[in-house]
Steps between C-alpha positions, in 0.01 A plus 500: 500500500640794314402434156661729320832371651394150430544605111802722493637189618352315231646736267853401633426191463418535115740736455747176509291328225550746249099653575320848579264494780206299454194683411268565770151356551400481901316744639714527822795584344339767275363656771808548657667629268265794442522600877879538378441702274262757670757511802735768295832396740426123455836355376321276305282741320712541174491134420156469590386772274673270265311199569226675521494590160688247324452199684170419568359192310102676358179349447264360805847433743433578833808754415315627216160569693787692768621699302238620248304651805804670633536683109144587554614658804752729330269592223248622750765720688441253806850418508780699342807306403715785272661185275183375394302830410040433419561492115809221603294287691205458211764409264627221737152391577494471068722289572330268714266334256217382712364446859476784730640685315226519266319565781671783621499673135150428517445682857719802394259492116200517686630722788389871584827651351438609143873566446592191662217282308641618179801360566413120652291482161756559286698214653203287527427533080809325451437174786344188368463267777203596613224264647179485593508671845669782326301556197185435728602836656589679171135413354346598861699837408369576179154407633508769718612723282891560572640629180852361608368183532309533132875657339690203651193238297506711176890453527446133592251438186767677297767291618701778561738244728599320170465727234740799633790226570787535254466300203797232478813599303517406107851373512636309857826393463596217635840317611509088484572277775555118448333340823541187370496250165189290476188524706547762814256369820380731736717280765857678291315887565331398895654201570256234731737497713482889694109460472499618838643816409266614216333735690795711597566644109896585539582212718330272231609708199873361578409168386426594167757258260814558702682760649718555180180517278393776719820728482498393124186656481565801717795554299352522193263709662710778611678438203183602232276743751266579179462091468291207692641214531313194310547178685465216225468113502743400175347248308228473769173649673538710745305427854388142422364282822374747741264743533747736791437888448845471739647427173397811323528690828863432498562522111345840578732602787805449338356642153159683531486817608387617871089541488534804745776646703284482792489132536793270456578230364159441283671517125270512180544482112766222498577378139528136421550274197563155343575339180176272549360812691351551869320206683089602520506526899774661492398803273219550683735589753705703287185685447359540848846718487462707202790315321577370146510130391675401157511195325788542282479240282882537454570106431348337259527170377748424171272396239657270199418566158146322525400732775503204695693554893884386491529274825815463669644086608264505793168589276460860622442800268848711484460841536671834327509836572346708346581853730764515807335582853884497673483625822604876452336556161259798460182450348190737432148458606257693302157489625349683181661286295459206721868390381823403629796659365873504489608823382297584166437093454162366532572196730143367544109583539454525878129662459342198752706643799345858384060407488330758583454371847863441571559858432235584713688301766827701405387818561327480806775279653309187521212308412292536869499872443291410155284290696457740763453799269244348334277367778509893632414667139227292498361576828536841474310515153227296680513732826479803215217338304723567170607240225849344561738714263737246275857506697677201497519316235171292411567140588563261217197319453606218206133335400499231205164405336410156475848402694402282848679560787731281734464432854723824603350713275158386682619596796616810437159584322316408824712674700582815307374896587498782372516378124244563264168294613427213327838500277628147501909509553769324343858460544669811475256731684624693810258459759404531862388249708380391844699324711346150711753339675849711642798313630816706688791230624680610758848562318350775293278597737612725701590678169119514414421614824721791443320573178143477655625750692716756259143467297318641825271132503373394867249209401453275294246524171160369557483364170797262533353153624769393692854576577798293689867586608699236566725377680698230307831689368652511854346187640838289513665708720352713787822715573552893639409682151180260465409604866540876412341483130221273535294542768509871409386416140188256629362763732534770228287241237254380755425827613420593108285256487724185353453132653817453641773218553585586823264641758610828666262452738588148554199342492557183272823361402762650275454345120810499264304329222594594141348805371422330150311240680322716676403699234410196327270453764329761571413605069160322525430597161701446161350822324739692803760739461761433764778751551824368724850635630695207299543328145357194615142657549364268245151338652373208280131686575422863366871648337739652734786766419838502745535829541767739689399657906377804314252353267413255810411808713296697171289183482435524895435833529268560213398150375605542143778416248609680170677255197463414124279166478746247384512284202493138607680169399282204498632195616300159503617124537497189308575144559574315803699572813706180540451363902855545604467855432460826758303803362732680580691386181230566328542907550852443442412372191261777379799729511761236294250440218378874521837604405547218310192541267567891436906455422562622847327792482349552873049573352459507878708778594274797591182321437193328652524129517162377443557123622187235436603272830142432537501206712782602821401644782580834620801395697617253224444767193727758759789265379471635123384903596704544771807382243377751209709786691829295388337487194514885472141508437299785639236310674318159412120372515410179572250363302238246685273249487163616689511208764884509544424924584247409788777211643751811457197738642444255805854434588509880546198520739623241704852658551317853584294358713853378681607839468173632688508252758878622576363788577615689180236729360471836573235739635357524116449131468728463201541106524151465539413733214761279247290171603152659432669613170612138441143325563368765266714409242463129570131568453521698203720168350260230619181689333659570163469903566839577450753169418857512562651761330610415150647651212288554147565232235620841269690598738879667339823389677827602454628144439378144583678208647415157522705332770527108415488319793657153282811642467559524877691224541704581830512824771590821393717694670615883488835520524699884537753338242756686707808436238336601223775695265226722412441721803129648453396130442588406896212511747187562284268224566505382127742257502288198574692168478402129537599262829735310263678817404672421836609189507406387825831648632476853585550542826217668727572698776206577673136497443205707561106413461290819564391878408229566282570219251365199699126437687418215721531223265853560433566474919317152457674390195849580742307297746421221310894470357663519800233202695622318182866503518473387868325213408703412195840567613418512930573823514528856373825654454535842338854581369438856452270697699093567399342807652131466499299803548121480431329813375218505739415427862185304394680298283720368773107521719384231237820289456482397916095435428620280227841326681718611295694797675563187737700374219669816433577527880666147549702523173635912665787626679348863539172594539362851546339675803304712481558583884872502467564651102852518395692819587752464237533364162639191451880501325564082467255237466541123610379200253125499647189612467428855590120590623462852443247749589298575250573754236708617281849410608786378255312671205506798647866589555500749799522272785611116453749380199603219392964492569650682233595349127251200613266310254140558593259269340173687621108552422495860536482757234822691519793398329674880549847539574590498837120447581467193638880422518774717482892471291825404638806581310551147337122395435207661386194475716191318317130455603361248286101471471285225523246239599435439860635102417789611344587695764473263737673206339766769419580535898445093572798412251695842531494549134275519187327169424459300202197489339476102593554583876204760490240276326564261789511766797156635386300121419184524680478872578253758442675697286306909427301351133400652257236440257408735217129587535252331202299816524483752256625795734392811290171661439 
């Protein structure tokens, strides 16, 4: 096979999507192309000089590793091409950021050539991604007494690499952009949908809003060359709901600014804002880029002349303006001021986009390079036997006599380094902390993957406990661009070191369980940090942080994590939980009284939910964390009872232990480590040496709410309020209305029981309800269809132990194969009961959907538009949240039903209780 020829045609081929060549990564190809270009009458060698140069994705790519030792070939006069002269090629390998070709600047450092030496050190003063086989060799250097290796360590302890960057400009002017009024997902800037096309940058970056939204904002562009262009959420926050660096990755290509013009496609510094400001994943995101997040605070709400909120006919705060973001206004960042102007006009304070930190982030174009930086200065001052000189700015380190701490603040304090020793932390500190538990799914995998390797990483951190990628975001539908993406992305993980979904060896069978349960799993302790590629890492052990790919691969690859400790909301329980009720309405619930109690103010929004469960189980509690990422809280801790811990701690074991005998661990024994870490902990609980974890009795919150169980009279559900005159109030999870609110007449187009949302008992409850309608009414008779998918292959392993996946099966029309998996998404559904794989499926958007402009009455998480269910013309598509029952009974009659006709349909069955505990939960 010729390969070069293989991707001219692929060029063609692009050429009539609107794209430039795709940048190149294989070895093969590489290597081809620099034959070309020593053969001076090759006909091909002008565009491969081109490709050469420009086109070559950097970092540990087999491409990379090609050609960084082919530069080192020109710099050493072993190879003379007259385009790229010695001093070129060390400025492209400066461009390379890590890998071989920190390797090769090392062997040119440490060469015989003086001249030559010289010159590889000066590039190598300003690389950061450096690790441990590299700086091994720069310490064996200066051992042996090479001054080159000793100028390239006093550099490093100077931190030389940050401090001779450009500071960031005082004024950045900036051009608005209205992406859209009310909260803007991460599904409107990389839609679900063309997950399978993340990894190619420009192909995905054509998603971003709509095509018009992306000449609009290459028009105003070209239009104002001295301006960026601001995307903003109007009267929303930006980047609520996921965690995807795709999002900032294409926010970035259409408005950032190239991070060098020797590798394409891989924008930085993108500038984003909203009126409630930018969703906590998100910025992290926007930081991993070197960007700018605002919260403009440019609604507020009409107060009357008792200060009190003026509410509009349907009991919401109305809002005013108080400054005009219109797309096309100009407005000035200063970052000495650390305000936002228009003109001369003082709009607003923006000084918490502007921490020290952040502008850290800013100048060296993103937050790894920080990290990085950091991690080198202070080897180097070791290596040197010198003090660590003050650089970067000291991290804030917020300590408050005679104040307790929460759960989260706990955890941070056990897992913080590098602050001062034996400082006790509160809210509002900066600090860095090792990572336990790592989950990559496979949607934003490959992305990750692609960062492991721009950041030079080869394997995995031996201080992270245990890692999984998964395999759950493609698992409805095994078609072409599944076959090409995923196999690809398992063998890359597994070979890092990650326990994989699928086996590329093929040894055991391919899993598509839910990465959430997984990771729910596998953290066998609750004072954990767990780090995941998606909003929904929220474990109900240890706290977990959704995170984007890039943040993903920093925790892999050096087992750490940088953030402010959060403040945390408290929320505890009282009364009684009346026996027709689902706990699932009881986190639909929390979020209804939250907002009511606080005049619809969201207290969660960017905060810890500290939530006193006590008595559920791991997989019951998952219900309430896993929904705190709708709740636009940061992360959420569960707090425990001891013996409901070791249930959770044993339900773990046992599912490991499943994972082992499958044949999942790897050559390091990971599963087998997590369950010795588990009966250790167990242990630790039985004797009294170290209790659940539990917050201090003086602890400080940010707020409190008590949710009262009483007033739960019938199921909650979360409805998208799709109609709602006021646009920004559409799709945001808060609108939580009562059963009755219905009718009993809306009709119900198609159900779905499955993703993250549900465990095992909600399979049985859907059991138990169907076995009942066939004996009350002789048969069961859906008149809209119900798509089951269960999150997790042992789950469906423990409902044939029990009998009732025989139930499931006789009451099915479709049941999945593993043998045979679908090859294309489905388009129409019939009125029966769907069987699905396990995994993610309707909630996840990119393969099946429910018909366009249907009703969806579901229990997953996302009520996006176009997520689960897309528009038509004439009707609105809605996805409407709620219990596993409701669901159900929802498909049986076709329609919403009464609240009469759900009491009966649920008589006798085992509904997911909930008890508030009778223990005093603090310390």
């Amino acid at each position: 096979m010729n390969t070069y020829k293989d991707y001219i045609q692929e060029i063609e081929e692009r050429k009539g999507q609107g794209l430039n060549p795709k940048p190149i990564d294989g070895a093969e190809l590489l290597s081809e192309i620099i034959e070309q270009i020593k053969d001076l009458s090759n006909e091909y060698r002008e565009d491969s000089l081109k490709f050469f140069i420009y086109n070559v994705v950097p970092g540990t790519t087999p491409a990379a590793n090609v050609k960084a030792k082919f530069l080192k070939e020109i710099v050493l006069g072993q190879s003379v091409v007259a385009e790229i002269t010695p001093a070129f090629a060390l400025e492209l390998l400066s461009h390379m950021k890590g890998g071989t070709s920190i390797a090769v600047l090392l062997d040119l450092a440490l060469g015989d050539d003086v001249a030559i030496a010289k010159d590889a050190a000066a590039v190598l003063k300003t690389q950061v991604y450096l690790y441990e086989a590299d700086t091994d060799r720069l310490a064996e250097a200066f051992k042996n007494g090479n001054e080159i290796a000793k100028d390239i360590l006093e550099s490093y302890a100077k931190a030389e690499f940050f401090t001779k960057l450009p500071e960031i400009a005082e004024e950045i002017k900036v051009i608005t952009f209205i992406a859209g009024e009310g909260d803007i997902s991460t599904d409107l800037l990389s839609p679900g949908n063309q997950a399978h096309s993340r990894s190619d940058r420009e192909l995905h970056g054509k998603c971003l809003i709509s095509p018009e939204a992306q000449a609009e904002i290459k028009a105003l562009a070209e239009a104002n060359p001295d301006k960026s262009v601001m995307l903003i959420a109007e009267k929303g926050t930006m980047g609520v709901g996921s965690s995807r660096m795709s999002g900032v990755n294409n926010v970035a290509l259409w408005s950032g600014k190239q991070a060098s013009p020797y590798v394409p496609f891989i924008n930085i510094a993108p500038i984003v804002a909203g009126t409630n400001g930018i969703s906590p994943i998100f910025l992290t995101t926007v930081d991993v880029t070197g960007g700018i997040g605002l919260d403009l605070k440019n609604w507020v709400k009409k107060l009357d002349e008792n200060g009190n909120p003026v509410r509009n006919e349907s009991g919401d705060p109305i809002l005013e303006e108080v400054y005009s973001v219109a797309t096309g206004t100009v407005l000035t960042i200063n970052t000495k001021t650390k305000k936002l102007y228009s003109g001369d006009k003082e709009l607003i304070d923006i000084s918490k986009a502007f921490t020290p930190q952040k502008i850290e982030f800013i100048k060296a174009g993103g937050s790894y390079a920080i990290v990085f930086g950091k991690k080198l200065q202070t080897f180097a001052s070791k290596t040197l036997g010198i003090a660590i000189v003050p650089v970067y700015a000291p991290s804030k380190e917020v300590s408050i006599e005679g104040q307790g701490l929460t759960a989260v603040e706990k955890i941070f304090n056990a897992n913080a380094v590098g602050s001062t020793p034996g400082k006790i932390l509160h809210a509002g500190s900066d600090v860095r902390v090792t990572v336990n538990i790592v989950g990559s799914q496979d949607t934003t995998g490959l992305m990750t993957s692609q960062e492991l390797e721009s950041m030079a990483a080869t394997v995995i951190s031996p201080i992270v406990d245990g890692a999984y990628q998964s395999g759950c975001h493609t698992a409805s539908v095994w078609d072409n661009k599944s076959k090409a993406n995923i196999p690809r992305l398992m063998k890359f993980m597994n070979d890092f070191g990650l326990i994989t979904a699928r086996d590329p060896k093929g040894v055991y069978h391919s899993m598509t369980d839910v990465i959430h349960k997984v990771l729910n799993d596998i953290t066998v302790n609750e004072w954990a940090i767990i780090i995941g590629g998606d909003s929904h890492t929220r474990m109900s052990k240890g706290v977990a942080f959704g995170a984007d790919s890039g943040t993903v691969a920093l925790a892999l690859a050096t087992g750490e994590a940088s953030m402010p400790i959060p403040e945390s909301v408290k929320v505890t329980f009282k009364g009684d939980m009346k026996g027709y009720m689902d706990f699932r309405d009881v986190v639909h619930a929390t979020q209804s009284q939250m907002l009511k109690t606080f005049g619809g103010e969201n207290v969660f929004q960017g905060r810890i939910i500290e939530v006193h469960l006590g008595t559920l189980n791991a997989d019951q509690a998952f219900t309430f964390t896993d929904w705190t990422a709708e709740m636009k809280a940061k992360a959420s801790i569960c707090i425990s009872e001891d013996y409901t811990l070791i249930e959770s701690l044993e339900m773990a074991k046992g599912r490991i232990q499943i994972m082992i005998d499958k044949g999942m661990d790897n050559k390091n024994q990971v599963l087998k480590g997590l369950i010795a870490i588990a009966d250790k902990r167990i242990t630790e609980i039985i004797s009294g040496e170290k209790p659940a974890l539990r917050p201090d009795a003086n602890a400080k919150y940010y707020a409190e709410v008590v949710v009262d169980l009483d007033v739960i009279a019938e199921p909650m559900i979360a409805d998208p309020d799709v109609n709602n005159a006021d646009v920004s109030k559409r799709y945001t999870h808060d609108t939580i209305r009562p059963l009755s609110f219905y009718g009993g007449v809306k009709k119900v187009d198609l159900g779905f029981i499955g993703s993250c949302m549900v465990h095992k008992g909600d399979m049985k409850i859907l059991a138990h309800m169907l076995k009942n309608i066939d004996e009350q009414e002789g048969k069961v008779e859906f008149k809209a269809p119900l798509v089951v998918a269960p999150p997790t292959y042992n789950i469906v392993d423990e409902l044939k132990a029990e009998g009732d996946w025989e139930i499931l099966q006789k009451y099915s029309g479709f049941e999945f194969d593993d043998n045979v998996p679908k090859a294309a998404a489905r388009t129409s559904y019939e009125n029966m009961l769907y069987l699905e794989r396990p995994g993610c499926n309707l909630c996840m958007g990119n393969q099946e959907k429910a018909a366009k402009g249907d009703t969806v009455m579901a229990t997953s998480t996302r009520l996006f538009q176009g997520r689960v269910v897309e528009d038509t013309e004439g009707k609105k598509g809605e996805s409407l949240l709620s219990s596993t029952p409701v669901v159900v009974l929802s498909t049986i009659l076709g329609r919403t039903p009464t609240i009469e006709e759900y009491k009966t349909a649920v008589e006798g069955i085992n509904l997911t209780k909930f008890a508030p505990s009778h223990k005093l939960l603090v310390k």
